[in-house]
C-alpha positions in Angstrom: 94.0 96.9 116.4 91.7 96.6 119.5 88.4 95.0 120.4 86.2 95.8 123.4 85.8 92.1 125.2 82.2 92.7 124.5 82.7 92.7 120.5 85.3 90.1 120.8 83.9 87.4 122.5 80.5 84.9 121.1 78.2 84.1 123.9 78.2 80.3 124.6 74.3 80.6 125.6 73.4 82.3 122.0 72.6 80.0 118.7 75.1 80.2 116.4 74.7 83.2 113.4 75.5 83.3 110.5 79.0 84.5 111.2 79.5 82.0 114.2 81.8 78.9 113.4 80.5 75.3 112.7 82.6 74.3 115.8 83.2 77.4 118.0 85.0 75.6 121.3 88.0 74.4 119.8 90.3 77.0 121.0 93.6 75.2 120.1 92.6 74.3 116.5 91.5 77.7 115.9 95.1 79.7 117.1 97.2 76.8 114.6 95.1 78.2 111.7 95.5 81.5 112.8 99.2 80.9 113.5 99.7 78.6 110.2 98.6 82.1 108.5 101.0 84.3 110.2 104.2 81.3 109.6 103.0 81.5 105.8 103.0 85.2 105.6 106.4 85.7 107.2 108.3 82.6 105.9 107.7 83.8 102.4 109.5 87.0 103.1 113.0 84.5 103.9 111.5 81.2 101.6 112.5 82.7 98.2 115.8 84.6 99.8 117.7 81.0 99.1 115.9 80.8 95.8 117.8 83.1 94.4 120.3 82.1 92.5 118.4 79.9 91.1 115.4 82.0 90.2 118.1 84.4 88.2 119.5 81.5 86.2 116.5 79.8 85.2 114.2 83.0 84.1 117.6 85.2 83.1 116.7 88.1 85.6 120.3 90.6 86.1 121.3 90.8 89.5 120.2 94.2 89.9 116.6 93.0 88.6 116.6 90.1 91.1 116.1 92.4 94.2 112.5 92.6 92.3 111.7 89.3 93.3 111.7 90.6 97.3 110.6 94.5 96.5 107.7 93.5 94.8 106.3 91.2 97.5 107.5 93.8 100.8 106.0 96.6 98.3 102.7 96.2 98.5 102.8 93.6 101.4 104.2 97.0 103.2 102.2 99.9 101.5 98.7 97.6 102.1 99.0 96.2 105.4 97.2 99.2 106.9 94.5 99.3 104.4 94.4 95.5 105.4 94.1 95.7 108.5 91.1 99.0 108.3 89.2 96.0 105.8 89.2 93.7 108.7 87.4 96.1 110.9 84.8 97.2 108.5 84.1 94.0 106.5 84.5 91.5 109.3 87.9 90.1 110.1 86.9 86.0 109.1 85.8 87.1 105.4 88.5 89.1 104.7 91.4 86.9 106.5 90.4 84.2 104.1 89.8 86.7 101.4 93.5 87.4 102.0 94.9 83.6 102.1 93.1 82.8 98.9 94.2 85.6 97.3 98.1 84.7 98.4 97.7 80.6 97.5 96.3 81.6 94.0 99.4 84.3 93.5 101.9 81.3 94.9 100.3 78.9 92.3 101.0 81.4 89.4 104.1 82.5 90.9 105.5 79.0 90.9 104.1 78.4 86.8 106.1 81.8 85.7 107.9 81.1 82.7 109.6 85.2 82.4 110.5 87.8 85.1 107.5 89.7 85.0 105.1 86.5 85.4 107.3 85.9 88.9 107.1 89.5 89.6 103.4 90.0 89.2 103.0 87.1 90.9 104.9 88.3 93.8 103.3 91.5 94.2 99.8 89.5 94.2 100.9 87.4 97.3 101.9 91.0 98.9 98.5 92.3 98.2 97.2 88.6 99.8 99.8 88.9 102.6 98.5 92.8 103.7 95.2 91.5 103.3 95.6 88.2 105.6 98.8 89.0 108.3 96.8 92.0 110.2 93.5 90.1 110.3 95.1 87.5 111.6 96.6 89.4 114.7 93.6 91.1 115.2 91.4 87.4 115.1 93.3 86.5 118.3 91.2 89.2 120.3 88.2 88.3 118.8 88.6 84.2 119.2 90.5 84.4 122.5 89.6 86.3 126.0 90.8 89.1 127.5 93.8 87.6 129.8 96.0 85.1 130.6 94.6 82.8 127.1 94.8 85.9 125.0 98.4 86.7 126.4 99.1 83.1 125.6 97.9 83.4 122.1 100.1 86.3 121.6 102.8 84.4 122.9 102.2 81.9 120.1 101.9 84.7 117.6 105.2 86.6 118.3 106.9 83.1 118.5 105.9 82.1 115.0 106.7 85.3 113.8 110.3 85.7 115.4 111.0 81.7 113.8 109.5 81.6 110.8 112.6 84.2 109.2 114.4 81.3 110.1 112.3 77.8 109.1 111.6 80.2 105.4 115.9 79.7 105.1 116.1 75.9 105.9 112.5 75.4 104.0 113.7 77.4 101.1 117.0 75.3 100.9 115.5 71.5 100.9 112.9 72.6 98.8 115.3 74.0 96.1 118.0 71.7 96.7 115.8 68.3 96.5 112.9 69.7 94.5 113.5 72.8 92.7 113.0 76.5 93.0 109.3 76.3 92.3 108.3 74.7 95.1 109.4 77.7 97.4 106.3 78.8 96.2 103.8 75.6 95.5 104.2 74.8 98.7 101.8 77.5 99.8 99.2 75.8 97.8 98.3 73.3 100.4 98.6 75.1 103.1 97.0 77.7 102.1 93.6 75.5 100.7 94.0 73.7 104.2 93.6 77.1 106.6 90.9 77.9 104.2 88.6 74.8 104.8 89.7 75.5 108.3 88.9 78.9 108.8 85.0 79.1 108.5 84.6 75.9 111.0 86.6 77.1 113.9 86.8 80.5 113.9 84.1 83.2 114.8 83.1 86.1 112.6 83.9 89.6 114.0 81.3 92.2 114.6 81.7 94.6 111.5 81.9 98.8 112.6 81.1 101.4 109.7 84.1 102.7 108.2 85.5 104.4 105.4 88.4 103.1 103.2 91.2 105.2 102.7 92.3 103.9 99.0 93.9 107.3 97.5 96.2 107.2 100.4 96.7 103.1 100.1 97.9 103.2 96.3 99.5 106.9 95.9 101.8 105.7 99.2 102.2 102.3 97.4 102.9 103.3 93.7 104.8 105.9 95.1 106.9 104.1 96.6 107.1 101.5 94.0 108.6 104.0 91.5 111.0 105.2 93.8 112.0 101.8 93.8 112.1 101.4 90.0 114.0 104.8 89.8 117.2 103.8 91.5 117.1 100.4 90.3 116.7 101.8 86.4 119.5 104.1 87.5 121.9 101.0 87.9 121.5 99.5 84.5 121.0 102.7 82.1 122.1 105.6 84.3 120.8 108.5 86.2 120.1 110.1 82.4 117.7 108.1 81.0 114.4 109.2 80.5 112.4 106.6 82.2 114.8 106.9 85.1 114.2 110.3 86.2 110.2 109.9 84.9 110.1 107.5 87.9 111.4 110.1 90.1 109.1 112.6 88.6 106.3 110.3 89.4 107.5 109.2 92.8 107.5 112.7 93.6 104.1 113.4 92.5 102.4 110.1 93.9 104.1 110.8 97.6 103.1 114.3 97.5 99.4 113.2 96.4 99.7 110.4 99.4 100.9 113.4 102.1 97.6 116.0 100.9 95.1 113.1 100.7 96.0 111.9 104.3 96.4 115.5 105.8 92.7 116.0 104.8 90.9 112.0 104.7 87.8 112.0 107.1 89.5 108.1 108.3 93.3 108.2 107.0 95.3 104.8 106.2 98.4 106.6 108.1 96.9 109.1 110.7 99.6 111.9 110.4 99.8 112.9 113.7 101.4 110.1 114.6 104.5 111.3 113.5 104.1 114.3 115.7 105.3 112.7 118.7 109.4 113.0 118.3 110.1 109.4 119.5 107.3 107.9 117.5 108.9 109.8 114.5 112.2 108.5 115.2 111.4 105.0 116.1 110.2 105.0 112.0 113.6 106.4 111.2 115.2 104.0 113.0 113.0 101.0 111.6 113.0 102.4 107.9 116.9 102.6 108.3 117.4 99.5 109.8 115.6 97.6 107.7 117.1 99.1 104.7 120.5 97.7 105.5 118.9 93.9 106.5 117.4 93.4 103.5 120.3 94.6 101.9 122.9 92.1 103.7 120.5 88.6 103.7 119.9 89.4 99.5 124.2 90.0 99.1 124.8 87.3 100.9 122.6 84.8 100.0 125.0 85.4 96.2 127.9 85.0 98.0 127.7 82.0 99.1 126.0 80.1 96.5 127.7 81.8 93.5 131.3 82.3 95.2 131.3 79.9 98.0 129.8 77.5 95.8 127.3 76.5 98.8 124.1 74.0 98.0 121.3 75.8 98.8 120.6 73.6 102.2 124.0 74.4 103.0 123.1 78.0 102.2 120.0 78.4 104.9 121.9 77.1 107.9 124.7 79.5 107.2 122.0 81.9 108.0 120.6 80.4 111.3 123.1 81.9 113.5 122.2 85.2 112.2 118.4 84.2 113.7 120.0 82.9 116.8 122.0 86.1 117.4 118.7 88.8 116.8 117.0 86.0 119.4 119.9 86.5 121.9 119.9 90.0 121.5 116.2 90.7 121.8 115.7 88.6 125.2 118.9 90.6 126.5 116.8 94.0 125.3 113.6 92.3 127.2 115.3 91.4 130.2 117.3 95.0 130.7 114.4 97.6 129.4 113.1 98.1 132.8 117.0 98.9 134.3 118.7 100.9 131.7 115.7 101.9 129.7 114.8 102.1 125.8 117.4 104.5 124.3 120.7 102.8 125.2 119.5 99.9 123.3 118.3 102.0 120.4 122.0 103.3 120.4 123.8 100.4 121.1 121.8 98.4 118.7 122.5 100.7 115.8 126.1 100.7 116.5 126.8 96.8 116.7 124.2 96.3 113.4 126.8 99.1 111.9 129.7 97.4 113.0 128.7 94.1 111.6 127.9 95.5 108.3 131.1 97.6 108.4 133.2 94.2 108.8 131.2 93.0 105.6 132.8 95.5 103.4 136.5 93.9 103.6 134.6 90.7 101.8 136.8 89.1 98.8 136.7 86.4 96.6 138.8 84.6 99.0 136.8 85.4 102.3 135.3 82.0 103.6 132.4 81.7 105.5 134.1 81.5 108.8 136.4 84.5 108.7 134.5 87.0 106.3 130.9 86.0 106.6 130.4 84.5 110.3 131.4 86.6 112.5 129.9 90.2 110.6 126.4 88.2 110.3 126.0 87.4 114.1 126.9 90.8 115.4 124.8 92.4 112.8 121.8 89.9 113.8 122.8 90.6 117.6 122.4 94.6 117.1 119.4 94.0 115.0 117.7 92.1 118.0 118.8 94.5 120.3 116.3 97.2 118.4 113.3 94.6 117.7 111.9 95.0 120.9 112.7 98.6 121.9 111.4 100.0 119.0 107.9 98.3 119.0 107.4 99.6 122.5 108.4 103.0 121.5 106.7 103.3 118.8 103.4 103.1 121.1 104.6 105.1 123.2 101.9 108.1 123.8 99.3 106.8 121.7 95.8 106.1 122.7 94.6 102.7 124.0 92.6 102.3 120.8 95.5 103.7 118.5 98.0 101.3 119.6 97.2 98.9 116.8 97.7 101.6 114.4 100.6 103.0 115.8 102.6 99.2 115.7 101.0 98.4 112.2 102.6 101.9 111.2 106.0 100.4 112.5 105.7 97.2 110.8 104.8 98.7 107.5 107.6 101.2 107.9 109.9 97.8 108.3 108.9 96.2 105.0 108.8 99.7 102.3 111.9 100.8 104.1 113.5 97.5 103.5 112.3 97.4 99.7 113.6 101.2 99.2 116.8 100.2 101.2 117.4 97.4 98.6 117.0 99.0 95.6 119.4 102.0 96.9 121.7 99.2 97.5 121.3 97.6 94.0 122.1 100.8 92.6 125.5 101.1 94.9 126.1 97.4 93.8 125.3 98.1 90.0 127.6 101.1 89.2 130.2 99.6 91.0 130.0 95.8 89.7 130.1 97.7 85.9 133.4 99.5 87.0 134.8 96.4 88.3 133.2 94.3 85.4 135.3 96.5 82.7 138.3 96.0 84.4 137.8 92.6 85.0 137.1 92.1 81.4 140.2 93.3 80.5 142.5 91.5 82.6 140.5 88.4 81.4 141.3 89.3 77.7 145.0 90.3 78.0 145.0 86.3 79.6 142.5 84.4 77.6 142.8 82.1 74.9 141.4 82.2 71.3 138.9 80.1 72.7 138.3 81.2 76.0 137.5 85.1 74.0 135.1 83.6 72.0 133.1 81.8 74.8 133.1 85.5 76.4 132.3 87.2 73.7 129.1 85.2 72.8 127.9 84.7 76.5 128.7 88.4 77.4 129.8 86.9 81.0 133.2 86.3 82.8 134.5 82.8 84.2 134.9 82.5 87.1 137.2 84.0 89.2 137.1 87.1 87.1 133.2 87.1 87.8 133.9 86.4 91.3 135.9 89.9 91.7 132.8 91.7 90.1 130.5 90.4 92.4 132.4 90.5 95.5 133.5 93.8 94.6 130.1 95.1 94.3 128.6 93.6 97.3 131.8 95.2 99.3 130.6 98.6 97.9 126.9 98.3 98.6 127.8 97.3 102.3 129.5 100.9 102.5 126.1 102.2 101.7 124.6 100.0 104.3 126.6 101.2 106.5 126.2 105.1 106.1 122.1 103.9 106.4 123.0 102.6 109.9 124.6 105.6 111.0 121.1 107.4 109.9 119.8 105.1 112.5 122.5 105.8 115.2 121.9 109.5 114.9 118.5 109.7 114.9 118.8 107.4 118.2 121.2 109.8 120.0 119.5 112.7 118.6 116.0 112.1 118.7 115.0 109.5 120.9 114.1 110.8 124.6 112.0 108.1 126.1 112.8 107.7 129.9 112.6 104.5 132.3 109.7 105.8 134.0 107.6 105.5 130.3 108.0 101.7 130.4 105.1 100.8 132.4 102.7 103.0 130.1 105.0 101.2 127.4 104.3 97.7 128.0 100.9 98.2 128.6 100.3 100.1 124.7 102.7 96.9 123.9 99.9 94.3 125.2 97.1 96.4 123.2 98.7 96.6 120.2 99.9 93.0 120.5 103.0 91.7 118.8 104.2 93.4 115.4 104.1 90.9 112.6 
């Protein structure tokens, strides 16, 4: 999303309106609210990753009913965002960016009170709804608080930086707060926070001129309910099979609601996703790409947060710096992506990218009980998070490639939304892999266990309906193994469509990087 300079900007000269801020020269103070939003939004997408383990023992979620806790926050964080970002433009960007934060600190306080699984997950899916509503008002507040320029490019700078780190402080913030609190405070801690950039907001930053509009809210919920029971459908599948009857009614429905979602946008006067942008075959594959990739990341950071808390017995401090290199690696490999785009050009990243990420993941499925972190879990993570980084970049740029200057924002909201539903559909396929194959392994498991067990020990597992450890450690290990096989074969979606699809050229990236600046960094 764009703004002329003339819409952006309040005249010093002018009294302050109704929409103007009680004190409208304090810069600085009003990018850290802006910013504080943006850590808040993305650190609870990582916060509640460590939480895990946690979360299933104390509210008795299954492990394929777990991966709820993330899909129902990326859900409709993902299926929203644009619908958040076209409610910015119409109603004013201040009112509904603090519309958005309120909305997300009220779901964290419930969130942190549930008592059952569906308390959590409603609660979840409330902060999504808050999180679409706040995250691309926030992006599109730095071109109305800050001029067109050096201090804008600045504030962008600031914006992409708390982005790219806040994956990272979410893991170690998650881990103290768990470890030395408990679980609940992953998600009381937004409380503050959120009530502080609140009082904030209407003192230091501007309102935004408001344009006439038309909301697109078939498109937002058939795409988002569509998706949703697509989501419920394969993760059903993995508990009662591919027979039962609310199983395939959720494909039924899925099928419906995404076929409503494709006829209302091909004829919407103002459409939530513009169709034609996926007429363009590199903008069409760079949402491949994305959807694939992200798939297969949320996939390994869920699998592997259970590994090493419930087989490598890790605390769950110890647990988020296990993740940091991971962070450090898709760092490394997105400055080597920035540095080389202009000399070898986007597709050979796009290539090589998808290749390591599948090479990392394909090193995860040898994982066993007796893997440590250093030989089984180390080395796959970093070149998984150095392929991912190698794709971060690249893709943004191409996926605003072509587009109009006053597209672009659509165009890299598109992308980012693409990331989070691609990485809740990704999950719950992987679930599924992990479910079927943890009951195979669970049976025989269970059998071993009994032809070993003692009177006692048979009793205990007949009235808890769960193995001791190590049999349980097999099941889960051996499920996770299987599930990274799937992973993989997603990857490889993403390598083809790279060497298939993709035929941007060195001589686009100038045009690139300037659609880049206008749509500003993807959140």
């Amino acid at each position: 999303m764009t703004t002329s300079p003339v819409d952006t900007q309040t005249d010093p000269g002018r009294s302050p309106g109704p929409g103007s801020a009680r004190y409208p020269n304090r810069p600085g103070i009003a990018l850290t609210v802006i910013a504080a939003c943006q850590l808040m939004v993305v650190l609870d997408a990582t916060i509640v990753n460590i939480a895990l383990p946690h979360i299933q023992e104390a509210l008795s979620f299954s492990t394929t009913d777990l991966s709820w806790v993330l899909s129902a926050y990326t859900l409709t964080f993902g299926g929203l965002l644009l619908l958040g970002g076209r409610a910015g433009d119409i109603l004013g960007r201040r009112r509904v960016f603090l519309t958005g934060i309120l909305v997300f600190t009220a779901a964290s306080l419930l969130g942190g009170f549930a008592q059952e699984p569906w308390q959590l997950l409603a609660a979840r899916a409330l902060q999504g709804v808050g999180g679409a509503i706040a995250s691309p008002t926030s992006l599109a507040l730095i071109t109305t608080t800050f001029p067109e320029g050096p201090e804008r490019n600045r504030a962008f700078g600031v914006f992409a930086a708390v982005s790219a780190g806040g994956g990272a402080i979410g893991l170690l913030a998650g881990g103290m707060l768990t470890e030395w609190l408990d679980w609940r405070w992953v998600l009381f801690v937004n409380v503050p926070i959120g009530l502080l950039i609140a009082f904030l907001t209407p003192r230091f930053i501007n309102e935004s001129e408001r344009h006439p509009g038309r909301f697109d809210l078939a498109g937002a919920f058939s795409s988002t309910l569509g998706m949703a029971a697509l989501v419920y459908g394969f993760i059903r599948a993995s508990e009662e099979g591919w027979k039962d009857s609310l199983t395939i009614g959720s494909f039924v429905s899925a099928v419906i609601l995404l076929a409503a979602f494709a006829v209302v946008e091909s004829r919407a006067r103002e459409p939530i996703t513009p169709l034609r942008m996926f007429a363009d075959r590199n903008r069409s594959g760079t949402y491949v790409i994305m959807l694939s990739l992200a798939a297969a990341m949320f996939g390994m950071f869920f699998f592997i947060v259970l590994f090493v808390q419930n087989v490598l017995g890790y605390t769950p401090i110890r647990a988020g710096f296990a993740f940091l290199p991971v962070t450090l690696a898709i760092g490394a490999g997105a400055g080597l992506a920035q540095r080389l785009l202009p000399v070898l050009g986007p597709k050979p990243f796009m290539v090589a990218g998808a290749a390591i990420t599948g090479i990392g993941l394909f090193w995860l499925t040898f994982i066993t009980p007796d893997s440590s972190y250093a030989s089984g879990v180390l080395g796959p993570m970093v070149t998984f998070g150095f392929g991912m980084g190698l794709n971060f970049v690249t893709l943004t740029l191409t996926a605003v490639s072509g587009v109009a200057q006053h597209e672009a924002g659509a165009a890299s909201g598109l992308l980012n939304a693409t990331q989070q539903v691609g990485g809740s559909l990704g999950l719950s396929i992987l679930v599924t892999v992990f479910g079927t194959a943890s009951k195979d392994e669970g049976e025989r498991q269970a059998q071993d266990f009994l032809a070993h067990a003692t009177d006692a020990q048979k009793a205990e597992f007949l009235k808890e309906k769960q193995l001791p450890a190590p049999w349980s450690h097999e099941v889960l290990t051996a499920g996770i193994s299987t599930a990274f096989v799937a992973a993989v074969a997603m990857v490889l979606i993403a390598f083809v469509t790279a060497v298939a699809v993709i035929r941007v050229r060195k001589s686009d990236l100038e045009a690139l990087s300037g659609k880049a600046e206008a749509a500003g960094p993807v959140a």
